[in-house]
N, C-alpha and C positions, 0 to 999 in steps of 0.2 A: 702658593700661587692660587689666586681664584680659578676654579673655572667659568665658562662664559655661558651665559646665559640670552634667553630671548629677551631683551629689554632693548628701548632707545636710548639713548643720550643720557638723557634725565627723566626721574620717576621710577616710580616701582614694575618690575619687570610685569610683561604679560603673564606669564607661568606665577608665577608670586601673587599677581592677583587675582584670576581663577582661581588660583587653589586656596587663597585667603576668603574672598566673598563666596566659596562654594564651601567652606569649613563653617563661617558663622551662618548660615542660613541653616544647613545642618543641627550644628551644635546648640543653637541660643535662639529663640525665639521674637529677639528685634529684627527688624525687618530692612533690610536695604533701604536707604529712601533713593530714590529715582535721581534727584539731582546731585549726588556724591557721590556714588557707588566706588569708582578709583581712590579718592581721600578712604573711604572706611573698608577697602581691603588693604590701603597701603599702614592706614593703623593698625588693622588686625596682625600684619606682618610683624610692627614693632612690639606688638604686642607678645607676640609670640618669641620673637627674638629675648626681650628685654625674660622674661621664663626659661626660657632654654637657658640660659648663661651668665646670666647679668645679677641673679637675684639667689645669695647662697645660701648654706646650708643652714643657717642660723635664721633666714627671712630676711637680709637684709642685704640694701644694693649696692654693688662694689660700681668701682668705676668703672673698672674696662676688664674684656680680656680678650683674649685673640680670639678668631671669628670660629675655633673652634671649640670655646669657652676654657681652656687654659688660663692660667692664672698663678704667679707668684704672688703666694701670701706671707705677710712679714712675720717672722717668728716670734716670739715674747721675748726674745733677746735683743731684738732689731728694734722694738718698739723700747724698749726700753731704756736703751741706748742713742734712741730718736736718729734711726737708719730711714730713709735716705736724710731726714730732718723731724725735727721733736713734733711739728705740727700735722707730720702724716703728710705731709704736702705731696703730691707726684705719684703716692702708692696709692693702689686699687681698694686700699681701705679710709679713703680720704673723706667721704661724706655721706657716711652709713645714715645720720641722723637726719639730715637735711634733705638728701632724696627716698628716704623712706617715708619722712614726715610729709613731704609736696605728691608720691607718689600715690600713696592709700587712698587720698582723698578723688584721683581718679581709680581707682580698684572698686572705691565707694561710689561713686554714682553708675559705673559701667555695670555693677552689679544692682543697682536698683533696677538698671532700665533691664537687662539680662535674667534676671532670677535664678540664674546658672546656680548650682551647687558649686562649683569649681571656682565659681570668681571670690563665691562668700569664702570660699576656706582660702582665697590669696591673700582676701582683705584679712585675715584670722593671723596668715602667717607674716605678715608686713608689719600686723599689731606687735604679735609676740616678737618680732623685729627691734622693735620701737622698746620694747620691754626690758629686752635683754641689754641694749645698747645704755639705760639706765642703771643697771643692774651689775656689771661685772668689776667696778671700778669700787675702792674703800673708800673715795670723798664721796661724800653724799652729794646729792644737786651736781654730777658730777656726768652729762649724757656724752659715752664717748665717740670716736667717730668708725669704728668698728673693731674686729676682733680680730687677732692673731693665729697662729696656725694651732692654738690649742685651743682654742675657742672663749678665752679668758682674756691672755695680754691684749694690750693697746698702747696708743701714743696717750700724753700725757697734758696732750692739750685739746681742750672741743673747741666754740665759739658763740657765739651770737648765732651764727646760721646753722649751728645745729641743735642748740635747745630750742631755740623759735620754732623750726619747722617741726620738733619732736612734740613742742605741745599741741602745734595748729593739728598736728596729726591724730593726737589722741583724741583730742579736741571731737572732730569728725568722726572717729570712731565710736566715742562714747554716744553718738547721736543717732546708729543704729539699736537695732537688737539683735546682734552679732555676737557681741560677748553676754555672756550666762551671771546671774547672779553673784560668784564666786569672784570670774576676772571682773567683772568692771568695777567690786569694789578693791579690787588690787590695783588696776591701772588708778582710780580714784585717789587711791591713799599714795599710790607713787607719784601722781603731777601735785596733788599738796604738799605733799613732802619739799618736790622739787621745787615748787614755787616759793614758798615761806623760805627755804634755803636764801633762795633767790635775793628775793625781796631783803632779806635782812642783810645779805651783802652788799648791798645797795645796788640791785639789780645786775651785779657783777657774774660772771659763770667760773663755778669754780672749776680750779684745775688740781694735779699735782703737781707735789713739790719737784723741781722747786720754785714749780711759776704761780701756782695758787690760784691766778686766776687769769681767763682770756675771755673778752666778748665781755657787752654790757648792754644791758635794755636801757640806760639813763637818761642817752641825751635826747636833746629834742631837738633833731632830723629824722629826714624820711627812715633811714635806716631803724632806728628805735622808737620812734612817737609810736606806730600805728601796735607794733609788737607789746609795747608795755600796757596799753591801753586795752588792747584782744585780754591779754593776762587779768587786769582787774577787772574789766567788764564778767569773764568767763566763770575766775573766782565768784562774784559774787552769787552767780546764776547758780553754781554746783555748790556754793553751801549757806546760800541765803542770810549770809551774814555781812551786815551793816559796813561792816569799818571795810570791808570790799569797795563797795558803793564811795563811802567817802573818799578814798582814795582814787578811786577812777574821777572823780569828779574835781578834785583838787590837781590830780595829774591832767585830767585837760586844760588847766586855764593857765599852767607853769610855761612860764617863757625863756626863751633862748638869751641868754647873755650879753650876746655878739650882737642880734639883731633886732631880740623884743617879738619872734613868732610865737607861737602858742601852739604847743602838739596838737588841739585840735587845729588852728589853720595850717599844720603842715599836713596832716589827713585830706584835710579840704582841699590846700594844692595840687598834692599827687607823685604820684612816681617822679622824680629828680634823680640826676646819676649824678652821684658823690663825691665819687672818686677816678674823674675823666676818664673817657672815653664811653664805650656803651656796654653796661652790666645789665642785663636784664635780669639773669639767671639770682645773681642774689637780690635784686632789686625787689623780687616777685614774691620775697616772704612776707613782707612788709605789707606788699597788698593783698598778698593774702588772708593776713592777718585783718588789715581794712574790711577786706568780703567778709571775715567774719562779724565784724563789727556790724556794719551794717545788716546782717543778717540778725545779729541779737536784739537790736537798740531799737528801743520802744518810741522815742521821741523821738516827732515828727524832724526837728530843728537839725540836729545831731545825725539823724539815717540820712537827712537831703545833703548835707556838708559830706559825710563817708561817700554817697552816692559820687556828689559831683569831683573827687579826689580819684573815685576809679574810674570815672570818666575820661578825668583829664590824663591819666596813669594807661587809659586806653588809646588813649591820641598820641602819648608820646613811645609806646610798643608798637605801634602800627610804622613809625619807623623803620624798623628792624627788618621787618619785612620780607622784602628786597633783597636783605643781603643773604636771606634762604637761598633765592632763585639764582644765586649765582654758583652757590655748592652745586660741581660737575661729578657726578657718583661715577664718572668713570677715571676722573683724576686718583689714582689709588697711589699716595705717598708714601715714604716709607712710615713706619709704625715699630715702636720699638717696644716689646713688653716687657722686655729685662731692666724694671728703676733700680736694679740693684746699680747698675753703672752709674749712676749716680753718687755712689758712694767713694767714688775719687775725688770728691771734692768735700767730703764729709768731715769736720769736727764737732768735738765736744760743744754744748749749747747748752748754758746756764740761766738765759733768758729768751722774753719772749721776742724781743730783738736779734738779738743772735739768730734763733731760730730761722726768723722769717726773711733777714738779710740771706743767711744760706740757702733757704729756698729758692729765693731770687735769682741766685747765684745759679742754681741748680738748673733751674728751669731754662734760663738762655743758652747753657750748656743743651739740657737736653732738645731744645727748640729746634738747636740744628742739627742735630744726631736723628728724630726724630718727628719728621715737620707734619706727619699728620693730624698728631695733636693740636697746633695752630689750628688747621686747616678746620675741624671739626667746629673747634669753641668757635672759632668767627662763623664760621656760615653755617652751623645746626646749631649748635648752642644756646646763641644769641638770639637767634630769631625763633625757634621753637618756646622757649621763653616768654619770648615777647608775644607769639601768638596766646598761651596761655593770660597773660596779662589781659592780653585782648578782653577774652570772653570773661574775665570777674566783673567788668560792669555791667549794674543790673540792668540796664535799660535793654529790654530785650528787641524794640523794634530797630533802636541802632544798632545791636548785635547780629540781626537777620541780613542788615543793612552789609556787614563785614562779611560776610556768612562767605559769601564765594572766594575774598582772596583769603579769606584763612584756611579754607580746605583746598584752596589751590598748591599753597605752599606745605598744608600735611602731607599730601599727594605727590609731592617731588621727591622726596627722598629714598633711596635705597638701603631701608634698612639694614635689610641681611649683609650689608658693608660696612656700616658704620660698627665703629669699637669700641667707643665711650658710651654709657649708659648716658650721656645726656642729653641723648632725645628723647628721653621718657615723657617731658610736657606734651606731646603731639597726642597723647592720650588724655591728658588731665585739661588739654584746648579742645578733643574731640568730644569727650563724653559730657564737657561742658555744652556744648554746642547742642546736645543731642536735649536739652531741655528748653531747648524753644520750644 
């Protein structure tokens, strides 16, 4: 049972933020700005929360664990055997790759602006995060979704949403001088590695047996255009060789089957939700991936198109909004951190169908055993998400322009309540903001 605190209704308690904006004025050298002070103790809060519990021993982020940082971790048996499901689906090691890779890159600017010593060694261990999560599995190109109770085993399937965001992560890391001559030609030699893997499976990610592979940078939709493109563009920049370039260049003007777009007009249109209803949360790799682009690309023609696709990828997160402001932080539903229950509904899974039918399965089971889980993804989820969405377009005077409802809604939440690590974007939306 919680105990009760000074807070109203909604937002970050009084106690929580005094004690948050009176820590970083302390500790770190930015400065309050006068018209956010509540948004940047209520992030400092998440900040601190997502440190304390959310981020293990290894560097890398689990999904949940109870508010006292407890944590069933699946054993190398479990994983092995694809407990509660072979895709890690529902366990606290579900997407090591993909909020390590989206997270760093807020570690990395919060430490440009900060100069802390503390933040550079978080960005350091979120890297060596990202390292390991490529590292413990025998397929090569093979970045898993975290580690077991030995710090080795895992599930046996990654994705799309975990090597995308593990390279957009190294990506940004490589772009400091964080890592020392030693690592960065190790992280170098391992995103080549991973990429050429890549690439020659025809943009497939591999898995183990016996699914070999899940996830694919190929088609040309939101989900894949802006990803496969980041990759050769990035390629060619880290090793200055040609057939990079030509392939980024022949991968832009490849059209869709079905309808005749072209990966760069789907850059150009922007964030689109896939797969009905409102996913921001994986939607936002994609445009990440875009920001990066647009941050590399020399011609003039090509940055104004990536521009105008995060533009529009901003109009349509601005959406989401709303449905922050309806997350009640004093609604506390039940919360279940036992997935082993789940395992009453478990069988054997020889494909990657099976797999994901059972999780399905799995999940509306545990939806009502356990409804704070819903509760969380719709209305922190979604819309923290989407606020990060927000601020990747460059246009900075329309971003001044959002400026207040997006720290209005970083500003609503109670973090030290929430269970899931995924409102980590309210940092990677805040310390964006923080370079206007």
């Amino acid at each position: 049972m919680r105990h009760k605190m000074d807070h109203g209704r909604n937002g970050v308690s009084r106690r929580a933020l005094l004690k948050a904006g009176a820590g970083l004025l302390l500790s770190t050298p930015f400065i309050l700005r006068a018209e956010s002070p509540k948004a940047e103790a209520a992030v400092q809060v998440a900040h601190e929360e997502m440190w304390r519990r959310l981020i293990d021993k290894h560097g890398v982020m689990l999904d949940f664990t109870d508010e006292a940082g407890k944590v069933i971790i699946p054993t190398p048996e479990e994983c092995r055997l694809g407990k509660p499901n072979a895709l890690g689906w529902w366990s606290p090691i579900e997407n090591g790759g993909f909020f390590n890779g989206l997270y760093i890159d807020a570690m990395i600017n919060r430490w440009r602006i900060t100069k802390d010593k503390a933040d550079a060694e978080k960005v350091k261990r979120l890297a060596q995060g990202l390292m390991k999560l490529a590292s413990v599995s025998e397929v090569r190109g093979f970045v898993v979704r975290g580690m077991a109770t030995d710090g080795k085993g895992h599930y046996p399937m990654g994705s799309n949403d975990q090597t995308g965001p593990w390279l957009y992560g190294l990506w940004r890391y490589l772009q400091t001088d964080l890592p020392d001559k030693a690592e960065r030609a190790k992280v170098i030699a391992k995103v080549l590695e991973m990429v050429e893997i890549i690439v020659a499976a025809d943009w497939r990610m591999p898995a183990e047996e016996p699914f070999k592979y899940r996830g694919s940078f190929s088609n040309i939709t939101w989900e894949s255009s802006a990803r496969q493109l980041f990759v050769l563009k990035w390629m060619h920049q880290l090793t200055d060789d040609d057939k990079w370039d030509r392939m980024y260049r022949q991968s832009l003007s490849e059209r869709n089957q079905k309808d005749g777009i072209s990966r760069l007009a789907v850059c150009e249109r922007g964030m689109i939700f896939e797969h009905g209803g409102r996913h921001s949360w994986t939607s936002s790799v994609p445009g990440a991936c875009l920001r990066a682009l647009w941050e590399m690309e020399a011609d003039r023609e090509l940055k104004a198109a990536y521009a105008k696709g995060l533009q529009a990828g901003a109009v349509m997160a601005l959406e989401s909004l709303p449905l922050g402001m309806k997350f009640d932080n004093d609604d506390v539903r039940k919360f279940e951190p036992n997935w082993r229950m789940m395992n009453q509904w478990w069988k054997p899974q020889v494909t990657e169908q099976e797999a994901v039918a059972l999780a399905q399965q799995q999940l509306r089971e545990y939806g009502k055993l356990a409804p704070r889980r819903g509760q969380e993804t719709k209305e922190v989820r979604e819309p923290v998400f989407a606020a990060w969405v927000v601020t990747l377009a460059p246009d900075k005077t329309i971003l001044r322009e959002r400026r207040t409802e997006l720290e209005k809604l970083l500003a609503h939440y109670r973090y030290d309540r929430l269970l899931y690590s995924q409102f980590f974007p309210v940092e990677n939306a805040w310390w964006q903001l923080q370079k206007l």
